[in-house]
N, C-alpha and C positions, 0 to 999 in steps of 0.2 A: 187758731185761725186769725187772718189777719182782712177783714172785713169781707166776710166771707168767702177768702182763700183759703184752701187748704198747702200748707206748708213744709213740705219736704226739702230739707238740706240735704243735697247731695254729698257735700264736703265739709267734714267736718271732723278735724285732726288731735287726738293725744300726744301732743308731740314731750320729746325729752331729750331737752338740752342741759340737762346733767352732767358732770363734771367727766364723770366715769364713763358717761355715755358718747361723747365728743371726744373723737380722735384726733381730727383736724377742724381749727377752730376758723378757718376761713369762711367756710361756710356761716359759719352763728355770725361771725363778722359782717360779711353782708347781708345779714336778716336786719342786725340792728340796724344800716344802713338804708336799706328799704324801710324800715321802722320811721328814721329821723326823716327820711324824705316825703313819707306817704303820710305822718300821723300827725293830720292836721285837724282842727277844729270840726268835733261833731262826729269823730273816730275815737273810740276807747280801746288804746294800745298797751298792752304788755311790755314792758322794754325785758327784753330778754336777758338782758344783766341782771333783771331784779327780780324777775317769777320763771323762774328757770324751767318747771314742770307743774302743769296746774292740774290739782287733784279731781278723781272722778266725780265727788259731789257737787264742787265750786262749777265742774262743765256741765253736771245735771241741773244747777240753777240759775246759770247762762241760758242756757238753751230753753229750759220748757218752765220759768218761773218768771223770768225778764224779760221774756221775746215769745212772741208768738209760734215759736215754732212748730209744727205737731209732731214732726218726727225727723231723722236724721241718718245719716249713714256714717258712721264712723269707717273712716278710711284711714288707712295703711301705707305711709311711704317707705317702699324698701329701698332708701337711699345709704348704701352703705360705705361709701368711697369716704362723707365725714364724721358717722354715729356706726357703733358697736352694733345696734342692733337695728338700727335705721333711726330717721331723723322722727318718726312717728309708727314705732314699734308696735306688731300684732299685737303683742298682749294688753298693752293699754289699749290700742280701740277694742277689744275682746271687754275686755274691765269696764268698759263705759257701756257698752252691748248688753252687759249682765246684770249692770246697776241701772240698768233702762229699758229691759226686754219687751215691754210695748212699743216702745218709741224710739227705739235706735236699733237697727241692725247695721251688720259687721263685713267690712270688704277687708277681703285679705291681701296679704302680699309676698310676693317671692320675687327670686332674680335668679337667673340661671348662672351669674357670670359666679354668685357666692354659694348658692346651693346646689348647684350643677342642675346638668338637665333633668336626669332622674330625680334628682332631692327635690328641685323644684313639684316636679309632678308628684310627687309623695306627699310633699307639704300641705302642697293645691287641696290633694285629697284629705290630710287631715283637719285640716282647717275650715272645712265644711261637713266632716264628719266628727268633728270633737268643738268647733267654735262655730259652725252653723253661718260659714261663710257666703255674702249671696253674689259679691262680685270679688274682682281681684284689681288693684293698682299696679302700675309697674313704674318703675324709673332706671330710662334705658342706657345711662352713665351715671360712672361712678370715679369720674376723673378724666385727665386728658388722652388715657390711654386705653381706659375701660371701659366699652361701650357695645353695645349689642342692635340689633332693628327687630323689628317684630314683623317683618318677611322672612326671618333667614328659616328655610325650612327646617334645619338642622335643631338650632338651638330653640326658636319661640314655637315653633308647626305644634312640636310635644304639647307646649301649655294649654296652645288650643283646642287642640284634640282634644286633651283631660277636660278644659272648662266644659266643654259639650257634653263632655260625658258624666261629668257631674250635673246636669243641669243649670249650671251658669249660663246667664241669659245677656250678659256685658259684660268688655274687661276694659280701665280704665287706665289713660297713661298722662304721666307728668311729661307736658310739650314746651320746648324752648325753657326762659326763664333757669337757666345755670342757678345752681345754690353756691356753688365754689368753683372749682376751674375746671369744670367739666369746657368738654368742647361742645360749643353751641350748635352746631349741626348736627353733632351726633345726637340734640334733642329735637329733630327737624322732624315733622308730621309725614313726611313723603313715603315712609318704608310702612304706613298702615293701610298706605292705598290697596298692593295686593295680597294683605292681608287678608282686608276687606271683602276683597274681589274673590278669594279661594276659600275663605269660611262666611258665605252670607248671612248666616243661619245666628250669627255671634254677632251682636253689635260692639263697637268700639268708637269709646267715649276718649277724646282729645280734651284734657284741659288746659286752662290758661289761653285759649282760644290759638295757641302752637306761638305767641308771641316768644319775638318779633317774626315768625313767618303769619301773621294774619291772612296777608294773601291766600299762602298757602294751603291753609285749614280750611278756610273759607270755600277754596277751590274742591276741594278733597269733599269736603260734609255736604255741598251742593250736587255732587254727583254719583257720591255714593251713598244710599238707602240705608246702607245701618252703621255707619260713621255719624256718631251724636255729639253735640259739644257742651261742657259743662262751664257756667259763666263764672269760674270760679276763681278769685282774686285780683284780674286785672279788670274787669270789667265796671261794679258797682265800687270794691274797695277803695277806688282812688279816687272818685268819684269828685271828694271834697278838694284836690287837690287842681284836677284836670276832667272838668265835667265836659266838654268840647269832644275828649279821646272815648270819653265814654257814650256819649250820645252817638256819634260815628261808628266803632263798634258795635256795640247793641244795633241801629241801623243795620248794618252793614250784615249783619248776619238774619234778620229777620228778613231783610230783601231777597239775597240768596238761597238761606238756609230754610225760613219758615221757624213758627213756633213749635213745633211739634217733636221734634227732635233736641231741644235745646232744656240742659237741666239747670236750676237754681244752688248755689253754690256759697256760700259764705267765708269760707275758709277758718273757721272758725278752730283751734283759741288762738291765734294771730292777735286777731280780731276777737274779742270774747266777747263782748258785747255787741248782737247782731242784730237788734230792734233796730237801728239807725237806717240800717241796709236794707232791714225788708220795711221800713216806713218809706225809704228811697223810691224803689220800686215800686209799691203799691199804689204813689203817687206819680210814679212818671210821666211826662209828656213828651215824643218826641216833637222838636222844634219846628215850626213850621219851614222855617227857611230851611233847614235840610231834607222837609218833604219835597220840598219845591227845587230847591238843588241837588240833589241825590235819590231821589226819589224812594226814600224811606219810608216804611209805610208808618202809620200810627200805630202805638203800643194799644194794644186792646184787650176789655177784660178776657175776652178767649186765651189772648197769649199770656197773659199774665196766668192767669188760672191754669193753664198747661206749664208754664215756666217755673211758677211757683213750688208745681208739688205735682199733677195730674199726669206728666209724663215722666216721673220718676216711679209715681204708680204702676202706671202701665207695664215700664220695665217689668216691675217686681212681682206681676199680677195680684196687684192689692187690690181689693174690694175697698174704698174710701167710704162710702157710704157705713160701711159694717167697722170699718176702723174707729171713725168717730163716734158712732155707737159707744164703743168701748172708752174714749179718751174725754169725750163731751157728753154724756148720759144725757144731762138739761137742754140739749142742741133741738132744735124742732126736728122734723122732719124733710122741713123745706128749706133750712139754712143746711143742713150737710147733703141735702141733692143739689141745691146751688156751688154748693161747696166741692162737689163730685162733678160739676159741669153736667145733672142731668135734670130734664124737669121731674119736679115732686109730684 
């Protein structure tokens, strides 16, 4: 906990740039890119030329030795147009899952365009029935020719169905933000509208907040009830570089969107070290002058305690009170009900 938040990472990636694993190196090319531009003072960066895959213990001492964190979700990029097995492979978030089974569970991943429809839906299924999978990622290009939407009744309808009928309660998707030469539109947030609209019952989480369509996502999560946005990498991470995009942002989604819907996100091992980012937040203030010019409301501990961790709860139907039980034993009574947003 982090002054009496409870802390759930939504994102948080075993990724594997691996020699064997990298097909086409464009991609890794503009990570380190985004690396030299973003990793500025008071950001502890990875250069990917020089920790190419960081082992499941060093993420287990990241996350719940050096940081606050309470718990995490290892997630799944099935980006396969530049990595063999994707850019952040099941089995490693499964590996991190199993070396942390109080405090990490496991989001899957598949792609219909490499698995086919059926294989997809097969996977979906084992992967909650052999790796106890509780949500699924997608990445809906895999180059400038390869790309899929998640209305198309044909190819995505299948996944959905399946997630319902496994009990998956969210499926999350990598929005905007190209890793290599993907087409940028084809990662446009627009095709989960009537997604949306024809499975209510299934929330769908947009991260990267659909940048550069912010408009757009902003649009879409304001109108539909179970479209959530996870503030994961462009929001807090650049923070140190362009704090202005990020107070704007952050605004600009609490005016329309509401805290209640909105999950905490690290991006984490990008980023390995996440204490920075959740010290960022815990202390935030939104700026007066963009209350008064944009009418941003203030950050407050409700939202932050739901943004934190309380509404990634809710997803997963956690009991937080009974978690920390288990994670904090020495915790009072009345710091994990504040910590739970209920009174002791």
């Amino acid at each position: 906990m982090k002054d009496g938040y409870f802390i759930f990472d939504n994102v948080v990636h075993m990724y594997d740039n691996r020699p064997a694993n990298v097909i086409n190196d464009l991609a890794k090319r503009n990570i380190e890119g985004f690396h030299k531009a973003f990793g500025a003072k008071g950001h502890s960066l990875y250069r990917v030329d020089e920790k190419l895959t960081l082992e499941v213990d060093e993420a287990r001492r990241y996350l719940f030795e050096h940081s606050d964190t309470d718990m995490a979700m290892a997630q799944t990029v099935p980006l396969f147009g530049f990595w063999e097995e994707g850019f952040a492979p099941a089995r490693l978030q499964y590996a991190l899952k199993e070396a942390c089974p109080d405090r990490v569970v496991f989001c899957g991943g598949v792609d219909p365009l490499f698995h086919g429809i059926r294989g997809s839906v097969r996977e979906m299924q084992r992967q909650v029935e052999e790796w106890g999978a509780v949500s699924f990622k997608f990445y809906k290009a895999h180059g400038p020719r390869l790309a899929w939407t998640a209305d198309d009744r044909e190819i995505a309808y299948p996944m959905w169905e399946k997630a319902l009928a496994l009990g998956i309660t969210h499926v999350q998707f990598h929005c905007g933000l190209p890793f290599g030469n993907e087409r940028v539109e084809a990662l446009r947030p627009n095709d989960i509208q009537a997604a949306a609209a024809d499975f209510p019952d299934l929330v769908f989480v947009i991260h990267h907040l659909g940048l550069p369509y912010l408009d757009e996502t902003i649009n879409i999560a304001s109108r539909f009830e179970n479209v959530w946005l996870s503030l994961s990498s462009t929001v807090f991470n650049t923070f140190a570089v362009s704090p202005w995009d990020t107070y704007v942002r952050l605004g600009t989604v609490l005016r329309a969107v509401g805290h209640r819907r909105v999950l905490w996100g690290s991006e984490a091992f990008i980023w390995p070290d996440v204490q920075p980012l959740i010290d960022l937040f815990a202390g935030m203030r939104m700026p007066e002058e963009l209350q008064d010019r944009y009418g941003f409301p203030e950050i407050t501990v409700e939202a932050r305690r739901n943004i934190f961790g309380l509404n990634q709860a809710r997803l997963l139907g956690l009991d937080v009170e009974r978690k920390l039980r288990e994670l904090a034993p020495k915790a009072t009574d009345a710091e994990r009900a504040a910590a739970a947003g209920v009174a002791a």
